[in-house]
Z-matrix of the N, CA and C atoms (Angstrom, degrees):
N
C 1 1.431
C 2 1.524 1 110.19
N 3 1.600 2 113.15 1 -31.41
C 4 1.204 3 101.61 2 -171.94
C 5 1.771 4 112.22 3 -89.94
N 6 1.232 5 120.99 4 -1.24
C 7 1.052 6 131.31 5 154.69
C 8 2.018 7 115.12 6 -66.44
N 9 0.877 8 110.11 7 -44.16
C 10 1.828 9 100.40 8 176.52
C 11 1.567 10 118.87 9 -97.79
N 12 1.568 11 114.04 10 9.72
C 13 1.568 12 115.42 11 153.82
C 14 1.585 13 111.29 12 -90.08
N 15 1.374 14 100.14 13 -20.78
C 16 1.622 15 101.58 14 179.22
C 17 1.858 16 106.27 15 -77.71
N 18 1.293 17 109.24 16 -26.40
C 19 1.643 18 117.02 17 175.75
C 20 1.350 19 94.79 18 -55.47
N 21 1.597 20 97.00 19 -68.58
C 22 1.587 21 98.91 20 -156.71
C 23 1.564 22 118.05 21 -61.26
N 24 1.437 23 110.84 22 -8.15
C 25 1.530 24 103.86 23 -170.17
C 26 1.439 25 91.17 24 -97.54
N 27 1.473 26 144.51 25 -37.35
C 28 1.163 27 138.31 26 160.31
C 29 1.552 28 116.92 27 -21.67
N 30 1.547 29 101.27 28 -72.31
C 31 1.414 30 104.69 29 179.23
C 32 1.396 31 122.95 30 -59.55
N 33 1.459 32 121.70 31 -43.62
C 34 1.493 33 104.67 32 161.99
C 35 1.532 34 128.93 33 -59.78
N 36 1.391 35 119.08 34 -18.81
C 37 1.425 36 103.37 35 174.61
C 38 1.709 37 97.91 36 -101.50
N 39 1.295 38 131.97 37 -10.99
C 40 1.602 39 113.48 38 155.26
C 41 2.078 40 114.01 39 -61.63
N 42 1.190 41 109.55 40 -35.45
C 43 1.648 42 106.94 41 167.73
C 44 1.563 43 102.58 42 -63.25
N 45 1.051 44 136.95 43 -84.77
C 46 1.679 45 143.62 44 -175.14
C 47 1.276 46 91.55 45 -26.59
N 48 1.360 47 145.70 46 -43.89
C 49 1.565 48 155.50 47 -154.89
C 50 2.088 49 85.39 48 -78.40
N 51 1.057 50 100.19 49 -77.31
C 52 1.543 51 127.25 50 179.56
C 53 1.134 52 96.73 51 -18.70
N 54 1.463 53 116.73 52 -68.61
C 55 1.722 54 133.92 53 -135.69
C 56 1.877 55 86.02 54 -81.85
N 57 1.488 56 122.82 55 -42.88
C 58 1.424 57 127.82 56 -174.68
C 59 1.383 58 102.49 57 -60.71
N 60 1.418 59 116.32 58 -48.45
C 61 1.759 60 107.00 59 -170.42
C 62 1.102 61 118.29 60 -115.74
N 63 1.559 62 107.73 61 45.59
C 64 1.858 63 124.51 62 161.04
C 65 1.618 64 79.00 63 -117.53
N 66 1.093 65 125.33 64 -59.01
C 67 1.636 66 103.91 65 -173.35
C 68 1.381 67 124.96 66 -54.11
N 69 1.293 68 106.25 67 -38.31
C 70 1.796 69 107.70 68 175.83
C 71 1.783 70 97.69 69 -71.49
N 72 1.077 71 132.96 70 -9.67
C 73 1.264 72 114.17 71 -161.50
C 74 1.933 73 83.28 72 -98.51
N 75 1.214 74 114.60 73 -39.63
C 76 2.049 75 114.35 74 -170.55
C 77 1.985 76 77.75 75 -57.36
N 78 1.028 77 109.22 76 -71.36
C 79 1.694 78 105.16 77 -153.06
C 80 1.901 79 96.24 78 -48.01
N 81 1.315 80 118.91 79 -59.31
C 82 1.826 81 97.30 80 166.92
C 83 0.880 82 133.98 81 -22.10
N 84 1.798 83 119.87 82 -52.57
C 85 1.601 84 136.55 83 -171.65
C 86 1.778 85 104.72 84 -64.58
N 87 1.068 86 95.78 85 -50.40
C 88 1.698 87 117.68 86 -179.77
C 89 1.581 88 116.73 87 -59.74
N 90 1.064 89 133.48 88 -43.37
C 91 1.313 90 154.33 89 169.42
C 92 1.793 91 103.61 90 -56.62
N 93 1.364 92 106.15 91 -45.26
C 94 1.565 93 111.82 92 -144.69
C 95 1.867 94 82.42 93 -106.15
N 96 1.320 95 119.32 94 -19.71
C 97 1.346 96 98.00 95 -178.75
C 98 1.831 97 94.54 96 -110.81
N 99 1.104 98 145.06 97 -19.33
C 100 1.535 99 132.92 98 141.04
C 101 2.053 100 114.63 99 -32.69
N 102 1.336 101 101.18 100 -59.57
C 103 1.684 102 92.03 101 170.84
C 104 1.102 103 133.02 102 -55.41
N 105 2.017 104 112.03 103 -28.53
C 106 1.726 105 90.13 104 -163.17
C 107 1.484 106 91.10 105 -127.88
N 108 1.583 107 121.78 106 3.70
C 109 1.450 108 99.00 107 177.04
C 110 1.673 109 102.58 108 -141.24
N 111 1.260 110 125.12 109 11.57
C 112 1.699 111 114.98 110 148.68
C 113 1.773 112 107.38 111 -86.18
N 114 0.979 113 110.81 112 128.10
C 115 1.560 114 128.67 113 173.81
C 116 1.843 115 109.47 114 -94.35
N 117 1.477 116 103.14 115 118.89
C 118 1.501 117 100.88 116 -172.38
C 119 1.760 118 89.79 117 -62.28
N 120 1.645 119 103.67 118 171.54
C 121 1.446 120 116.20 119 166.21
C 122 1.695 121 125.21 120 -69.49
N 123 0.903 122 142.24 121 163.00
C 124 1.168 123 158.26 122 -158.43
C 125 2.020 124 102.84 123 -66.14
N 126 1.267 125 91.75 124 -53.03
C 127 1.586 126 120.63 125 176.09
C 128 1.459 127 109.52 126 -49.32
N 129 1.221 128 123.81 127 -79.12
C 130 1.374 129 138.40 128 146.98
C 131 1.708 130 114.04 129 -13.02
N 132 1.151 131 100.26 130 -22.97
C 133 1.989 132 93.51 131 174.43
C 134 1.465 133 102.21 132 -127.96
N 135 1.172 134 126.44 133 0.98
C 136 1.312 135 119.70 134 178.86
C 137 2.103 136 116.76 135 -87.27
N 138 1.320 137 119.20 136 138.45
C 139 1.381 138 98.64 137 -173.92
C 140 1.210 139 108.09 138 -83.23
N 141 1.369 140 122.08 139 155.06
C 142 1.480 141 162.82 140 173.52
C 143 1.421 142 107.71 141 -25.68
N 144 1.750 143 133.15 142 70.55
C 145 1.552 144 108.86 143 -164.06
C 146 1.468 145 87.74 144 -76.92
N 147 1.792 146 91.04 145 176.43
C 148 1.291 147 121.64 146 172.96
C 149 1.284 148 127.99 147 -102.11
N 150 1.694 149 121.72 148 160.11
C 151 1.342 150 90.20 149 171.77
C 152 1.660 151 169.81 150 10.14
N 153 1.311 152 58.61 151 -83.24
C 154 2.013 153 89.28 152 176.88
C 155 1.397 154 98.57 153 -80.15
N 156 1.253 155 131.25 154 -10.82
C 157 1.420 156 113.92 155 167.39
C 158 1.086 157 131.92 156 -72.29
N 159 1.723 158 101.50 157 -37.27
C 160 1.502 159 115.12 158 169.60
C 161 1.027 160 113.19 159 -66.37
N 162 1.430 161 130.03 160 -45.92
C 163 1.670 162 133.48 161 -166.87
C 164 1.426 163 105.79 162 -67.42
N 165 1.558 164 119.30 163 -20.65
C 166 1.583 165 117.49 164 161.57
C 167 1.417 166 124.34 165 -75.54
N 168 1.429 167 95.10 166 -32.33
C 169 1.701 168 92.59 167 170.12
C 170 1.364 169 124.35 168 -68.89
N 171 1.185 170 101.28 169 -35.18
C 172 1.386 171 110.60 170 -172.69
C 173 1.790 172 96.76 171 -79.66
N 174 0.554 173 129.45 172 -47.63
C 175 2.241 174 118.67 173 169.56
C 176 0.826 175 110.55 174 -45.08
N 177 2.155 176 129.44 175 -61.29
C 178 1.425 177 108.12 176 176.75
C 179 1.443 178 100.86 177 -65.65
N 180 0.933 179 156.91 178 -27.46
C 181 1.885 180 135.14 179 -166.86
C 182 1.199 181 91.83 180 -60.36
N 183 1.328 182 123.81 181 -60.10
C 184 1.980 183 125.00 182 -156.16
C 185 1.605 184 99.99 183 -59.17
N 186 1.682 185 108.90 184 -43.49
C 187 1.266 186 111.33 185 179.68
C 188 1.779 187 122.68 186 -48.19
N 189 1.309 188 101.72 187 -53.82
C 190 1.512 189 115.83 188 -176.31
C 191 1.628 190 94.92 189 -77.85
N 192 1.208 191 138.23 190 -13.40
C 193 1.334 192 116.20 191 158.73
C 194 1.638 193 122.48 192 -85.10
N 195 1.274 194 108.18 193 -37.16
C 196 1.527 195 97.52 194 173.25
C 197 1.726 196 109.62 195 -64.32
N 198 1.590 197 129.88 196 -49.69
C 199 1.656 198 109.97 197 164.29
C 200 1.709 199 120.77 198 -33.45
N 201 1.854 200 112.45 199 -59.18
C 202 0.990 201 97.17 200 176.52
C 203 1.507 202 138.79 201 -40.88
N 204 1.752 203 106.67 202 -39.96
C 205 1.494 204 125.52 203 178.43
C 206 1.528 205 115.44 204 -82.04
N 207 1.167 206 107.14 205 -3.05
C 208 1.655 207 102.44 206 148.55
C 209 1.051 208 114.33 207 -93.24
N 210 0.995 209 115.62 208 -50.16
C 211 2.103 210 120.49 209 -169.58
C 212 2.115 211 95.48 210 -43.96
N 213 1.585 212 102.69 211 -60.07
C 214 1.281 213 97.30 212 175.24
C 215 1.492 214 117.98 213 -67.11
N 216 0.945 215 154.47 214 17.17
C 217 1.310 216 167.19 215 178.31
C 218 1.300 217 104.17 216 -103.40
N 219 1.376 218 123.86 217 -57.38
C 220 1.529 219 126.33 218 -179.74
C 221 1.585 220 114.13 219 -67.87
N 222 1.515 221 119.13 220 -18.53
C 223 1.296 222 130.09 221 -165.56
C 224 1.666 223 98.72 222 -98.92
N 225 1.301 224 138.49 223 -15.07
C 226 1.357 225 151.81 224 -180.00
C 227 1.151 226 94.97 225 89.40
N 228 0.654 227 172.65 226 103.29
C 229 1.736 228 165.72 227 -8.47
C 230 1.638 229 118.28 228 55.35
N 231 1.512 230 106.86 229 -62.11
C 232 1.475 231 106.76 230 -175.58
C 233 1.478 232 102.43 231 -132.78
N 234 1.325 233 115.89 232 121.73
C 235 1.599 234 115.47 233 158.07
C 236 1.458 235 125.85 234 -20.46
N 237 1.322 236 126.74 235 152.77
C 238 1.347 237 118.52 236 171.08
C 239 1.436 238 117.29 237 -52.76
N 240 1.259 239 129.81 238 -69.91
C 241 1.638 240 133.33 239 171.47
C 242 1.172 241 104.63 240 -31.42
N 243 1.632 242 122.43 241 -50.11
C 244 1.308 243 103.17 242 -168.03
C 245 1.952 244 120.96 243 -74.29
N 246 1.301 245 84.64 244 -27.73
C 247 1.860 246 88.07 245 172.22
C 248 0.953 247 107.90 246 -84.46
N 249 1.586 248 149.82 247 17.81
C 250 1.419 249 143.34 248 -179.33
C 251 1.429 250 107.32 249 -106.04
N 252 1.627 251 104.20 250 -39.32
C 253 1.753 252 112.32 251 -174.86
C 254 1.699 253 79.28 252 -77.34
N 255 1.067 254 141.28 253 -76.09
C 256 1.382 255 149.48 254 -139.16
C 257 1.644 256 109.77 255 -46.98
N 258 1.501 257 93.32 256 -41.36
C 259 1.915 258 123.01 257 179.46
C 260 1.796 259 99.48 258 -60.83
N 261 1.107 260 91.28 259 -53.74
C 262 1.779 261 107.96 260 -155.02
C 263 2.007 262 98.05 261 -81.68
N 264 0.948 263 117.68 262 -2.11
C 265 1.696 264 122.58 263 151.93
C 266 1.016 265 117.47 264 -95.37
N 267 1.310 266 117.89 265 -43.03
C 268 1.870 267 108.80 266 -167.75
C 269 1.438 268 83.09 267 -80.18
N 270 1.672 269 146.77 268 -43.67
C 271 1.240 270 134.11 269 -179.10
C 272 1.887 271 111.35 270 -43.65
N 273 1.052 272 108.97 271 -54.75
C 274 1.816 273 124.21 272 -158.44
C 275 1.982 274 93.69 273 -77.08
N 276 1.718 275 111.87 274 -33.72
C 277 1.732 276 98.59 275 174.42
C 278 1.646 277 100.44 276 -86.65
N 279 1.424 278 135.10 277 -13.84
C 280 1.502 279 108.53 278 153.79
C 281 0.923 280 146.12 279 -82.06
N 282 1.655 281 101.85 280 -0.10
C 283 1.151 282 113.20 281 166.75
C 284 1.469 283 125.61 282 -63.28
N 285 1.022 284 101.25 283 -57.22
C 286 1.888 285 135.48 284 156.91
C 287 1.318 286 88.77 285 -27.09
N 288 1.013 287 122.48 286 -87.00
C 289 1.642 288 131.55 287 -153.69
C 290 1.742 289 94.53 288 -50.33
N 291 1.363 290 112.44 289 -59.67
C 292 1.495 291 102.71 290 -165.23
C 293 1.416 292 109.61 291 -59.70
N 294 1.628 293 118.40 292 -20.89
C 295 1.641 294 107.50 293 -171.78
C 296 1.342 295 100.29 294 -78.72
N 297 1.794 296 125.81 295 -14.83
C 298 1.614 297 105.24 296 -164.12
C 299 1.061 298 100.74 297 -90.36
N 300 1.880 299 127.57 298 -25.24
C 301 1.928 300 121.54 299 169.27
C 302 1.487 301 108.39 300 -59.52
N 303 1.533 302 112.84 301 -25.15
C 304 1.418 303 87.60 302 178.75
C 305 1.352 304 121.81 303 -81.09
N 306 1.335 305 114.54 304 -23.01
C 307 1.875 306 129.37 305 162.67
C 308 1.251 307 86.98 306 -36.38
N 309 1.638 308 123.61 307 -88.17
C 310 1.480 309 131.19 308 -140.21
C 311 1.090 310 105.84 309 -58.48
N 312 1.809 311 126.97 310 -26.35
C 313 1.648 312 110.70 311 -172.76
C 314 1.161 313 105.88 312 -88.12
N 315 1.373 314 131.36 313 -16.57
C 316 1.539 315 140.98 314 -152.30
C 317 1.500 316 78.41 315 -72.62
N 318 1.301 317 112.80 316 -69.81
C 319 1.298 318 123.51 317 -154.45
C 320 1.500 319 102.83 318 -65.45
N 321 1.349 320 130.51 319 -48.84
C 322 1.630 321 121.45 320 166.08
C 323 1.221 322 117.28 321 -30.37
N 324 1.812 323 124.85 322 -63.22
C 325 1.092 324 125.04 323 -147.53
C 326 1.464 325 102.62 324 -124.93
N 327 1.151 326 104.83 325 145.42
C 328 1.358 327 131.76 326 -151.91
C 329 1.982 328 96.66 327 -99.37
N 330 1.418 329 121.05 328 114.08
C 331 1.552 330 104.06 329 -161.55
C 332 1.507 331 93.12 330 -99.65
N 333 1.313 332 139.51 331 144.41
C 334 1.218 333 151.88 332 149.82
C 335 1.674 334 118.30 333 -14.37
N 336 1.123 335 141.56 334 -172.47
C 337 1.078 336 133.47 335 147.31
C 338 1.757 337 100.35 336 -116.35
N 339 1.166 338 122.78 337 141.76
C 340 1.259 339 117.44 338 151.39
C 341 1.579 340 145.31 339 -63.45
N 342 1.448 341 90.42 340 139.85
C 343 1.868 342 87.97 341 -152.63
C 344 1.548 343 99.42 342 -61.88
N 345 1.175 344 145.56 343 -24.98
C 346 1.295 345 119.97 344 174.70
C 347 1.895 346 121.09 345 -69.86
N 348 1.218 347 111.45 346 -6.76
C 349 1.774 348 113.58 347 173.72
C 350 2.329 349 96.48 348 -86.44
N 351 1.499 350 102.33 349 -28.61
C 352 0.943 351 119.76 350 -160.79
C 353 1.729 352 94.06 351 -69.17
N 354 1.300 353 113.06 352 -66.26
C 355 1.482 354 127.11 353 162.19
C 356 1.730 355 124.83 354 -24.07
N 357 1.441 356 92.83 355 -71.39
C 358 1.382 357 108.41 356 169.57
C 359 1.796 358 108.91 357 -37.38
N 360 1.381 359 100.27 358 -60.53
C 361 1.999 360 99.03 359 -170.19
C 362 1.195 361 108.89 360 -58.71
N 363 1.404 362 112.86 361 -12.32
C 364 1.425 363 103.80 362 -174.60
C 365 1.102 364 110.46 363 -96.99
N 366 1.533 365 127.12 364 -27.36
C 367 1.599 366 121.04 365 158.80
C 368 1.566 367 104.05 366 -51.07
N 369 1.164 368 133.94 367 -44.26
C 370 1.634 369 112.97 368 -143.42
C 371 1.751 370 90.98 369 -90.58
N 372 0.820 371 124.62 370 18.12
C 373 1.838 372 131.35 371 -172.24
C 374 1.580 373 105.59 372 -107.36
C-alpha cells in the first residue's frame, strides 16, 4: 500500500508540476506574440503637438472647409441662405481660432519695445 500512495502522490505533484509549466509556457506565447505581432497605434509614436499646433490645424481645416463650401455653392449645392448662415459660422469659429493663436504667441513671444518709446525714456532721464 505504501508503494501506490507514493505513485499517487508522485503523480499529483508531477500534475501541480504540469499545471506550473503550461502556465509559464501561455505567459511565454503571450509575451512573444504581444512583442512581435501587436503594432502600437499611429498616435502612440507620433510626438506630443502643442498648442499652437492644434490651433493651426484647426484654421487650415475651417479654411479648406469654407473653399470647399464655396466650390459647392457655385455648383448649386446649397441655397443662398443656406451658404450665408453656413459661411458666416465657419467665418465667426475662425475667427475664434485666430484670436486664441494670437493669445498663444502673445504669450510665447516676448515683443521688443520700439525704439522711439525707447528714445523718448531716455530723454525724460
Amino acid at each position: 500500500m505504501d508503494g501506490l500512495s507514493s505513485l499517487l502522490l508522485a503523480v499529483a505533484v508531477s500534475a501541480a508540476d504540469g499545471a506550473v509549466l503550461g502556465a509559464c509556457l501561455a505567459l511565454a506565447v503571450a509575451t512573444l506574440l504581444f512583442i512581435f505581432y501587436i503594432q502600437p497605434d499611429a498616435s502612440d509614436l507620433a510626438p506630443h503637438r502643442s498648442t499652437l499646433d492644434r490651433l493651426m490645424e484647426r484654421r487650415d481645416t475651417i479654411y479648406d472647409n469654407l473653399r470647399d463650401l464655396r466650390f459647392e455653392f457655385r455648383s448649386g449645392k446649397y441655397a443662398e441662405g443656406d451658404f450665408e448662415s453656413m459661411k458666416t459660422s465657419l467665418e465667426n469659429e475662425a475667427a475664434l481660432v485666430l484670436a486664441e493663436i494670437d493669445q498663444v504667441t502673445e504669450a510665447n513671444v516676448r515683443r521688443p519695445r520700439p525704439a522711439r518709446a525707447a528714445e523718448a525714456e531716455r530723454g525724460r532721464q
